[in-house]
VODREN-421839 format. One record per residue (C-alpha): residue in one letter; x, y, z. Coordinates in nm, 3 decimals, padded with zeros to 5 digits, always signed. Example, Ala and Ser with C-alpha at 12.3 -4.5 7.8 and 13.67 -1.06 7.14 Angstrom:
// VODREN-421839
+-------+---------+---------+---------+
! rovex !      c1 !      c2 !      c3 !
+-------+---------+---------+---------+
!     A ! +01.230 ! -00.450 ! +00.780 !
!     S ! +01.367 ! -00.106 ! +00.714 !
+-------+---------+---------+---------+
//
This chain:
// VODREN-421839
+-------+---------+---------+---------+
! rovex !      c1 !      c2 !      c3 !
+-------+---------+---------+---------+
!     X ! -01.137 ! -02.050 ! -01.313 !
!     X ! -01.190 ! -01.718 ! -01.246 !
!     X ! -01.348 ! -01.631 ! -00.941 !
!     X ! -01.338 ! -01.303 ! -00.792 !
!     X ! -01.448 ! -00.970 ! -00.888 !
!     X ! -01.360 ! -00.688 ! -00.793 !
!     X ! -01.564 ! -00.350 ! -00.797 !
!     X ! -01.452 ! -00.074 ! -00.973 !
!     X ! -01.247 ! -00.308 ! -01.192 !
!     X ! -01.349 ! -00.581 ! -01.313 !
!     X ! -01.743 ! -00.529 ! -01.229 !
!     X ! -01.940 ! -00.222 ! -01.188 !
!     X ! -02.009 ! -00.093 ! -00.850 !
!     X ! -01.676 ! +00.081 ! -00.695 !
!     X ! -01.865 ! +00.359 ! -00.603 !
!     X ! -02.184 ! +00.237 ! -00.453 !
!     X ! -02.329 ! +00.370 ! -00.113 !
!     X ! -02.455 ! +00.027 ! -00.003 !
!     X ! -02.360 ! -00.339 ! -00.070 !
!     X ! -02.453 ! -00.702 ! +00.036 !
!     X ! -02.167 ! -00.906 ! +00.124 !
!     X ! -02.170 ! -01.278 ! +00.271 !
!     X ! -02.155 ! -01.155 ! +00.669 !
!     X ! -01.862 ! -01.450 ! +00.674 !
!     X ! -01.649 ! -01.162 ! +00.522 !
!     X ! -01.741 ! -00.896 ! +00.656 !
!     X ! -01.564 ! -00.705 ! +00.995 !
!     X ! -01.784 ! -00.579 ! +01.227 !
!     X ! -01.687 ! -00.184 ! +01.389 !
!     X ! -01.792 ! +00.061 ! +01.649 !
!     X ! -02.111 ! +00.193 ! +01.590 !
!     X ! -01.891 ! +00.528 ! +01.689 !
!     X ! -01.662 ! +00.463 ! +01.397 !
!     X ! -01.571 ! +00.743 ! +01.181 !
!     X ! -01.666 ! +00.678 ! +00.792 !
!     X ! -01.469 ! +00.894 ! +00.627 !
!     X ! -01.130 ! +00.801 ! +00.863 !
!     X ! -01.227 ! +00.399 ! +00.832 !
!     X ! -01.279 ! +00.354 ! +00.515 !
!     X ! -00.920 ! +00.345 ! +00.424 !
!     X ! -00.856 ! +00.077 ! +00.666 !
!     X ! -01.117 ! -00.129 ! +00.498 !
!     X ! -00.911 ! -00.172 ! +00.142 !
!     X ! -00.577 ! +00.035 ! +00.157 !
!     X ! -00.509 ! -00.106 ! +00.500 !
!     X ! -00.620 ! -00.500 ! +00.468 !
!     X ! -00.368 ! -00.514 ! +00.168 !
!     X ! -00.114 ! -00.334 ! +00.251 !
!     X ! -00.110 ! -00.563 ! +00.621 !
!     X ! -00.170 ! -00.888 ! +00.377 !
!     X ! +00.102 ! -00.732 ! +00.164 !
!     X ! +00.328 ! -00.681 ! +00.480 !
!     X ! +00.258 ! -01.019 ! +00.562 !
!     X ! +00.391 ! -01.180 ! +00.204 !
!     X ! +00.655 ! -00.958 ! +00.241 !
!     X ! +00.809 ! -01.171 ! +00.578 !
!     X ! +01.027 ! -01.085 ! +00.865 !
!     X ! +01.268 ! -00.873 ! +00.773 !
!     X ! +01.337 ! -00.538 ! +00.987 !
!     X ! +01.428 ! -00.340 ! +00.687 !
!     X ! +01.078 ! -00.276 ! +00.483 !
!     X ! +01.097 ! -00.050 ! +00.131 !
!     X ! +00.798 ! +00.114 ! +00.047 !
!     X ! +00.754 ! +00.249 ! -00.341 !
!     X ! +00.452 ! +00.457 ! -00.385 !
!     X ! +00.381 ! +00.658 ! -00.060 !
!     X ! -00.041 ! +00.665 ! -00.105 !
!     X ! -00.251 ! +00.508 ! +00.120 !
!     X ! -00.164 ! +00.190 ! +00.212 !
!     X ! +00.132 ! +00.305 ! +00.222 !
!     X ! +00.092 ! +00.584 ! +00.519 !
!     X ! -00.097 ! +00.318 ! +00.687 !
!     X ! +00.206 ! +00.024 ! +00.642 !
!     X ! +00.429 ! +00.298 ! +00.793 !
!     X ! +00.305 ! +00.354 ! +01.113 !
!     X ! +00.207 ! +00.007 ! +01.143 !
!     X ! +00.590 ! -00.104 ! +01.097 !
!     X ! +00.704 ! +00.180 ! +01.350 !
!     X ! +00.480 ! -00.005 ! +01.599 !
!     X ! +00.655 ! -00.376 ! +01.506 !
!     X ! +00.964 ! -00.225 ! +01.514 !
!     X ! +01.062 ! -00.231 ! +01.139 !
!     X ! +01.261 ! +00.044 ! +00.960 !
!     X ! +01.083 ! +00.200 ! +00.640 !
!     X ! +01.244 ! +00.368 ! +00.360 !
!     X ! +00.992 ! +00.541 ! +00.166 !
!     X ! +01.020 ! +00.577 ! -00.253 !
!     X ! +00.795 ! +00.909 ! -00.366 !
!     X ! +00.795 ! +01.028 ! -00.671 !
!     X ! +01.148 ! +01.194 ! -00.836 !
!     X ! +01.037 ! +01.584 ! -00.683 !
!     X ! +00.747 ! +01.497 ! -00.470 !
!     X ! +00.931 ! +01.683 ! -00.189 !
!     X ! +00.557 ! +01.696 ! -00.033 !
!     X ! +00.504 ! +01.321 ! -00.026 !
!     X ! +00.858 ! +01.267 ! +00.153 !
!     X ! +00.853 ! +01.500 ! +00.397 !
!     X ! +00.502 ! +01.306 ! +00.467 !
!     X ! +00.671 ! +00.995 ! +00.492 !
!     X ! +00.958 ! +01.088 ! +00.723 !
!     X ! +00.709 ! +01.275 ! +00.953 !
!     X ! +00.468 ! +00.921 ! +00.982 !
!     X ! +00.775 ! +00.714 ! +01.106 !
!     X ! +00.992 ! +00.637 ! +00.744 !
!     X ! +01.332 ! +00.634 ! +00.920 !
!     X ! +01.455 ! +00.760 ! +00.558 !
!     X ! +01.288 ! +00.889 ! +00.245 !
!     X ! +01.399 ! +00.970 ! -00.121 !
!     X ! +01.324 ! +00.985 ! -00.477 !
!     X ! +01.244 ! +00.615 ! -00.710 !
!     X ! +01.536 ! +00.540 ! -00.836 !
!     X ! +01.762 ! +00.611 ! -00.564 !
!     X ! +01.941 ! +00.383 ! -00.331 !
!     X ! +01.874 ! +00.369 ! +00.050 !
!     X ! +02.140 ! +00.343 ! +00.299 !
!     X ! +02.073 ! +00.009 ! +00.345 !
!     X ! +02.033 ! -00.319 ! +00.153 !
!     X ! +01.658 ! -00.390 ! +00.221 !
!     X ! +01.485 ! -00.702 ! +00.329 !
!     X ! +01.193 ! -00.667 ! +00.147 !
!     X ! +01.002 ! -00.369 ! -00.086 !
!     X ! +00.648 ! -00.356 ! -00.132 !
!     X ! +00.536 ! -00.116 ! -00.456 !
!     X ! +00.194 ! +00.042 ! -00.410 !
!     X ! +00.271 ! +00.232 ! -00.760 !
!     X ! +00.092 ! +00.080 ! -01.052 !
!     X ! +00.442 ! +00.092 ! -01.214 !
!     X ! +00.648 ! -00.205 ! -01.380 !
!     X ! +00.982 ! -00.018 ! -01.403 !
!     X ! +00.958 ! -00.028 ! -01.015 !
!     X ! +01.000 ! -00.414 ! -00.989 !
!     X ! +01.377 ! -00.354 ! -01.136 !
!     X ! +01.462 ! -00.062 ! -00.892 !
!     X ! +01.354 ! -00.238 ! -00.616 !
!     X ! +01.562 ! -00.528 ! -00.663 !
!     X ! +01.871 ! -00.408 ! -00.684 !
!     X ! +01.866 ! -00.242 ! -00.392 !
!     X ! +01.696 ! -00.554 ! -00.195 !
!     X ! +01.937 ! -00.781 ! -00.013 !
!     X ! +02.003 ! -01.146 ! -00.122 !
!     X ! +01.731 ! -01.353 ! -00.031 !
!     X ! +01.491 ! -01.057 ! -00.040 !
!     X ! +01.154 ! -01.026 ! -00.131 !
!     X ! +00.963 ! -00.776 ! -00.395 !
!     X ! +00.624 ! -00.761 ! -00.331 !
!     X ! +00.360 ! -00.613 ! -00.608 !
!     X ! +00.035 ! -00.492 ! -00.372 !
!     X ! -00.154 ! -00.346 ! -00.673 !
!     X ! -00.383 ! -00.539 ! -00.886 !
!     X ! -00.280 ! -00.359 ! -01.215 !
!     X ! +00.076 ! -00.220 ! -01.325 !
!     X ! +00.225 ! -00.167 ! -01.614 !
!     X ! +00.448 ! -00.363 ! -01.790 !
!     X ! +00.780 ! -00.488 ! -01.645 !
!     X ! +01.064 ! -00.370 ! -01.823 !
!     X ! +01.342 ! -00.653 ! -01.920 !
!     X ! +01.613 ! -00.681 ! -01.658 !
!     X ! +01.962 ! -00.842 ! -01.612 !
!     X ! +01.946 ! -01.159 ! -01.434 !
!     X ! +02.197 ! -01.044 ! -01.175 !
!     X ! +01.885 ! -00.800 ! -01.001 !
!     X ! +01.666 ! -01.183 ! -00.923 !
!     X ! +01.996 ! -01.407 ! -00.842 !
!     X ! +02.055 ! -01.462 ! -00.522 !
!     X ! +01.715 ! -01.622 ! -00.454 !
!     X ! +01.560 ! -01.317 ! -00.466 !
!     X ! +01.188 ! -01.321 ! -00.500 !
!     X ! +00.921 ! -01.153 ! -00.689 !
!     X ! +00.590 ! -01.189 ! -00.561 !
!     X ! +00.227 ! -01.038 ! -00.648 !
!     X ! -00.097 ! -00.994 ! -00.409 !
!     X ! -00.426 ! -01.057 ! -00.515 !
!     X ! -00.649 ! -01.089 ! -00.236 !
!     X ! -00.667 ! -01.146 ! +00.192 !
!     X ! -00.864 ! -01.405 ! +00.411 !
!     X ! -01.056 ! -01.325 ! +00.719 !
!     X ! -00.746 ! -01.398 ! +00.969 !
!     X ! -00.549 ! -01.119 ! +00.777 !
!     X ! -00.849 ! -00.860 ! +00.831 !
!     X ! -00.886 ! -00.963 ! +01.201 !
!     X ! -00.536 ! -00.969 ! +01.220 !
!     X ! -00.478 ! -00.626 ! +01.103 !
!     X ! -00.769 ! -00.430 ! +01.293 !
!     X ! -00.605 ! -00.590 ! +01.611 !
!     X ! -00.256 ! -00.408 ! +01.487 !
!     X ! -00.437 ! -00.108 ! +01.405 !
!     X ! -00.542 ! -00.018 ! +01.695 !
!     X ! -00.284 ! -00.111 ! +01.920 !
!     X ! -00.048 ! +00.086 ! +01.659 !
!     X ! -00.280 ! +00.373 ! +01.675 !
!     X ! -00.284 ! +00.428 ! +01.320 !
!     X ! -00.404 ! +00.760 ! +01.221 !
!     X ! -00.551 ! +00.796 ! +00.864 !
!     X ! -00.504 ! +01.113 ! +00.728 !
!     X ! -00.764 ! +01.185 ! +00.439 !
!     X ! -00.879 ! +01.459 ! +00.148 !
!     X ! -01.263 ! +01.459 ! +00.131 !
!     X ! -01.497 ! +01.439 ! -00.221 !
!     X ! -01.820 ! +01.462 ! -00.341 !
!     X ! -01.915 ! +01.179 ! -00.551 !
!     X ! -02.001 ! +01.400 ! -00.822 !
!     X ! -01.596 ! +01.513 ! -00.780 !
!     X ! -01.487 ! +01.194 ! -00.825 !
!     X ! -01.322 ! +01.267 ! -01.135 !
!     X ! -01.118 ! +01.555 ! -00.952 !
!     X ! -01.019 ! +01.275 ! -00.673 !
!     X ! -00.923 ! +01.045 ! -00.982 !
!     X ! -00.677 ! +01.351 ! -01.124 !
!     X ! -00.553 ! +01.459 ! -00.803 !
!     X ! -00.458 ! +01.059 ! -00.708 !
!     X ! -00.273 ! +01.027 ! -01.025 !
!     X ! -00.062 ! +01.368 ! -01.024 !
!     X ! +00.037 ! +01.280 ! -00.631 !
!     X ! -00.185 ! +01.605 ! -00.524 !
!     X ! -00.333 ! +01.386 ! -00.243 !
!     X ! -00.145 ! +01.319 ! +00.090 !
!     X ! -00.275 ! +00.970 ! +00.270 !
!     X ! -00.614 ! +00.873 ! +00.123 !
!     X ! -00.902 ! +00.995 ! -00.099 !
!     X ! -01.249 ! +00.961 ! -00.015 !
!     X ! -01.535 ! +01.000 ! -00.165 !
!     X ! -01.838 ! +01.067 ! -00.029 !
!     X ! -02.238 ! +01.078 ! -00.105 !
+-------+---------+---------+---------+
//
């Protein structure tokens, strides 16, 4: 049965000023917090730790999609010692030199092979033809993680890409351990989020400039 709902989504709501939650699930921070440079902890951050977390062990860590879980993941992995190779956009010359400057110990176009195999790739992108790339160039017994919860279609794919016990694996949600878990990392990583300010009633523009890659880090929108 179904039984979560998500705002924005599948339920009205993604843009709401206020909100009651059940206070078992919600994290409690400094009254000197910053809004605008904690909000993206509070979603990009929880799942792209939770989709670190699926993603195992390994010390080599592909990212696809550099937004802003992803510039989050980064600097979190610098601090736990793992290796990132960052996938941007084919031309998004912006977005890797981004990535190599927030720890990415190497940074390149989708499509393109690292100079590594990898141990595991986590795709931020909302695209299915990304699930193919990043097999092939994951290790055998590797792990694909999909952090988004839409993407298109996955495109058919020789069987060679998934043998070798390969895995293919999708998040959908985080518990309570993986928040604490992850503000704990946070701040003993130091993570820096670097954001681009809107007006609600610019939220369209955010929407546009998110989808063309015109944003580096994290959009936020505020009242």
């Amino acid at each position: 049965m179904q039984r979560s709902w998500l705002h924005g989504y599948t339920i009205d709501g993604g843009f709401a000023a206020h909100a009651a939650a059940e206070a078992g699930y919600a994290f409690e921070l400094p009254e000197d917090a910053d809004p605008v440079a904690t909000a993206p902890l509070l979603c990009a951050g929880l799942i792209g730790w939770r989709s670190l977390k699926m993603a195992g062990e390994g010390r080599t860590i592909g990212i696809y999609g550099f937004g802003a879980a992803a510039h989050i993941l980064v600097q979190v992995c610098k601090h736990r010692g793992q290796s990132v190779y960052a996938f941007v956009r084919p031309g998004d010359e912006a977005g890797r030199k981004f990535a190599l400057d927030l720890g990415a110990v190497w940074a390149g176009f989708s499509g393109e092979r690292p100079p590594v195999p990898l141990d595991a790739a986590i795709i931020f992108a909302p695209a299915g033809e990304l699930v193919p790339m990043a097999l092939d160039v994951a290790r055998k017994g590797g792990t694909v993680v999909c952090g988004g919860i839409h993407m298109s279609d996955i495109p058919s794919m020789p069987y060679r890409l998934l043998w070798g016990e390969r895995r293919v694996v999708s998040v959908a949600n985080l518990t309570r351990s993986d928040g604490a878990e992850f503000f704990s990392i946070g701040k003993a990583a130091g993570v820096r989020c670097f954001t681009s300010v809107y007006p609600l009633e610019h939220a369209n523009e955010a929407l546009d400039d998110l989808r063309a890659g015109r944003v580096s880090g994290a959009a936020v929108i505020v009242p």
